[in-house]
N, C-alpha and C positions, 0 to 999 in steps of 0.2 A: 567503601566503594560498593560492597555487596546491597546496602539499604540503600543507595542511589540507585543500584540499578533495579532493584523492587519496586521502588516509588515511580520507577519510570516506565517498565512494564506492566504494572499493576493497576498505579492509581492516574497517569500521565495517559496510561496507554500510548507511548513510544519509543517501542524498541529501536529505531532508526537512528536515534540519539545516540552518538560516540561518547562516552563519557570521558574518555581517555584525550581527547583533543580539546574539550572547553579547558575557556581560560583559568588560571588559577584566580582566586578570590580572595579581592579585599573588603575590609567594609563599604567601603567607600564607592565600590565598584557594583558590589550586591544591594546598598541603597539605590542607584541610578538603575540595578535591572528589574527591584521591584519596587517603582513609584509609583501603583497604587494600595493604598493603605491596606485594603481584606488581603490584599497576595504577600505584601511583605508582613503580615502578622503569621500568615499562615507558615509563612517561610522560616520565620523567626521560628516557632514553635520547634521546626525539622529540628533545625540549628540546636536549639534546647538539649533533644533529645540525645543525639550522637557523643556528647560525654561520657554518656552513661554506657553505652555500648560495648566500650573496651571490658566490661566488668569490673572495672572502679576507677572512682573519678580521679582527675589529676588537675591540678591549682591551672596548666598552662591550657588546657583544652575549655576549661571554664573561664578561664578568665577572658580568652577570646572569644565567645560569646558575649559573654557581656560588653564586649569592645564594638558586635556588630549588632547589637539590641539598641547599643548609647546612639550610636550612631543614624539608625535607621526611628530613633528615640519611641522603639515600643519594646516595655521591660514589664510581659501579664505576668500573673500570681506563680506559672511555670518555673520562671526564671528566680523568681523570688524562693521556689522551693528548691533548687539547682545548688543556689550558693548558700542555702541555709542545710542545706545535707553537704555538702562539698568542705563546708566548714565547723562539722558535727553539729550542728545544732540541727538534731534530731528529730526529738521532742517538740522543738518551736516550729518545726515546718510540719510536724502530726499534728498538732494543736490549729496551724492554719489552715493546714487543708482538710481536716475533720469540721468546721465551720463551715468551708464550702459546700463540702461535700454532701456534706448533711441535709444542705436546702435542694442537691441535686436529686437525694433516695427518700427525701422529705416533704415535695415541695407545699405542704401547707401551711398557711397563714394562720399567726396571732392561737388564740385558743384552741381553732384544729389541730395545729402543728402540738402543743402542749398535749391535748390526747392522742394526736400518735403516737408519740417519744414514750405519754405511759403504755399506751397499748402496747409498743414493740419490747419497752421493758418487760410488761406483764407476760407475754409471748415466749418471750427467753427463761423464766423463771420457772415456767410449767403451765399451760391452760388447755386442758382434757377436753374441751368443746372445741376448742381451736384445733389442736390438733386431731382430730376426728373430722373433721371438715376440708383436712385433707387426705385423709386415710378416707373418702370415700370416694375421692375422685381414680380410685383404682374402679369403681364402676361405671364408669363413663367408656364411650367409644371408642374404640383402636383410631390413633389418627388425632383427635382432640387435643385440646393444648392440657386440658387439664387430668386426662392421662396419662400423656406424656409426661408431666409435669411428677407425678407419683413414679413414672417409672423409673425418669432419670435421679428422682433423689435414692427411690428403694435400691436397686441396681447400685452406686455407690457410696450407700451407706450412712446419707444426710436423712437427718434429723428435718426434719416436719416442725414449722412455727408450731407453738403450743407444746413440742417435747423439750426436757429440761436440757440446756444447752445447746439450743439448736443456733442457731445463725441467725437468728430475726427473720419477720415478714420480706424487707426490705431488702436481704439476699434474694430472694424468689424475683424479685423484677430483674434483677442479674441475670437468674439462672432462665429466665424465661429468653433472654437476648443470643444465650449457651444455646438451647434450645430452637430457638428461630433461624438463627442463621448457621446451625450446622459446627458451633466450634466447641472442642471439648473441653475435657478438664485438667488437662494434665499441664503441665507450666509451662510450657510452650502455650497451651488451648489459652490462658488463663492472661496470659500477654496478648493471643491474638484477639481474643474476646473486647480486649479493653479498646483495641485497635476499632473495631467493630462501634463500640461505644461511644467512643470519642466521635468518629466518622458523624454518629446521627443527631451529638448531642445539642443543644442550638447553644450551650454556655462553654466559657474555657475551661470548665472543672474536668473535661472529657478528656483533655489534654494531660490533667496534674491525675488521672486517672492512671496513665498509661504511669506517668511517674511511678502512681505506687506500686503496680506490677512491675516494674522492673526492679524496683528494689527488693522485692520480695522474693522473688524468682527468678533473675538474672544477677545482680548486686550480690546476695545471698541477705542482704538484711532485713531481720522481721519487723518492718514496718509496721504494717498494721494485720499481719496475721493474727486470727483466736488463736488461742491454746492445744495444742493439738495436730498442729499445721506446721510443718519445718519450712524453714524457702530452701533456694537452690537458688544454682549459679550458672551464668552460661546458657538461659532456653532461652532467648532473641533470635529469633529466624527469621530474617529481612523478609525474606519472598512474602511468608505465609502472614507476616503482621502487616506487610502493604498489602497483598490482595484483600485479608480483612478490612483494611483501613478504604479500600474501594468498594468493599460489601458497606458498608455502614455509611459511606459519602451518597450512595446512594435511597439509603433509608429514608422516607418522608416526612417520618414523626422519630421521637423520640421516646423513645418508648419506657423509658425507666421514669422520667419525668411527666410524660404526657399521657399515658396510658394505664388502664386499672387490667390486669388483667382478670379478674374475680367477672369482670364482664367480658368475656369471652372464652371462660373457664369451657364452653363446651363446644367453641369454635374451632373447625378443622384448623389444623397447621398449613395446611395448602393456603386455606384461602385466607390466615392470618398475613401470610406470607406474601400472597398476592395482593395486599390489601397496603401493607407497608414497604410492598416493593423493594422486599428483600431476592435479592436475584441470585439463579444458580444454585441453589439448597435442595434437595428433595428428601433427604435421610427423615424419618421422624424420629425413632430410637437410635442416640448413638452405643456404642458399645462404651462401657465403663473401662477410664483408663487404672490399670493396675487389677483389672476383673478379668476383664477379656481381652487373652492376650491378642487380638485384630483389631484390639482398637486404636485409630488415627486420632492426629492431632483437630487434625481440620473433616468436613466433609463437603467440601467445596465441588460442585458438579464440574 
């Protein structure tokens, strides 16, 4: 009830809504209230997601899902990964959705994509010119994305593409989304962030995004954590992942997919911000969560 009523304050914008008096729901019922396609896909998705919520799935809460996906007959790669973790098959739903996901943090074609994949390996392994190229963006402007960008890794404690074991180039278009729209890092920030992602992404992998932050840090299982990284159990907080999820519905590009940020490495964050109509954000520096002890999940104005 608590994420029903997020989604309806947040991303609905209507409070006015009793939730306590709508009808109870059957498939059957919830095909006829969403017969046009974009709204019952999007609905379906909800529906996806509230299994997971309890902090571990249960055969009857999945299986009615899938009762009201057959029905309404859209079953995306989401649902696919629902009942392939729901029935431990782990592995085969990492393996799926590391294929999507990949064209989402990748999206180059044919022999580009083949030189990113080595770049981002070469990146991870150690490259001294690479990572110096971000160790200089600490002389860039207060304010800039790509000071920011040095501050929020130095501050907690992330590794710079180019240092051995860092997180790849490819986490930076993440942390740049962290950084834009004011969510942090701590596993609550980390769930609402994906909320955010999904919001602006134009593919369903936005969706199997959120998937994987919840299992990583609500579920408790390390899905696709690096080495280093424990999950947690339990940081789902309806409010703050809908109101992200209504920052990010409102973003106009997509920014991890559509955007280089290396080209606007010395562009204010205001007017990044104003540019992809990210609303309500003003913070540039957030505070490092487990650094500073003031620091918030969210920085939402």
């Amino acid at each position: 009830m608590h994420f029903a009523a997020g989604l309806r304050d947040h991303l609905f914008k209507s409070p006015g809504i009793n939730l306590e008096t709508l009808p109870v729901s059957t498939p059957e019922f919830f095909s006829r209230s969403f017969f046009e396609p974009h709204k019952a896909k999007i609905a379906i998705q909800f529906l996806i997601l509230m299994p997971y919520l309890s902090g571990s799935l249960h055969d009857d809460d999945v299986e009615r899902v899938n009762q009201y996906a057959e029905t309404v007959g859209i079953e995306p790669n989401s649902l696919q990964d629902l009942n392939n973790i729901a029935h431990r098959r782990i592995k085969l739903a990492l393996i799926d959705y590391g294929r999507r996901a990949s064209n989402e943090f990748l999206p180059e074609k044919g022999l580009h994509k083949i030189w990113a994949v080595v770049k981002q390996v070469h990146g991870y392994i150690g490259d001294s010119e690479q990572a110096e190229d971000f160790e200089q963006l600490a002389n860039l402007e207060q304010g800039t994305l790509g000071k920011a960008i040095h501050t929020f890794y130095r501050t907690r404690g992330f590794k710079f593409p180019g240092e051995p074991g860092n997180l790849t180039e490819s986490a930076v278009r993440h942390d740049c989304v962290h950084i834009l729209s004011g969510t942090n890092t701590d596993m609550a920030g980390e769930i609402a962030v994906s909320a955010v992602e999904c919001g602006m992404a134009r593919s369903d992998v936005g969706w199997e995004m959120i998937t994987e932050v919840l299992l990583d840090f609500h579920l408790g299982i390390a899905w696709t954590l690096p080495n280093g990284i424990q999950p947690g159990t339990m940081n789902f907080d309806p409010d703050l992942f809908s109101e992200a999820l209504a920052i990010g519905a409102k973003i106009n590009t997509d920014i991890i997919h559509d955007w280089n940020y290396w080209d606007d490495i010395k562009t204010p964050i205001s007017e990044l911000r104003q540019r992809f109509n990210i609303q309500g954000v003003s913070i540039i520096d957030m505070p490092a969560p487990g650094v500073d002890p003031m620091a918030k999940t969210t920085y939402y104005d």
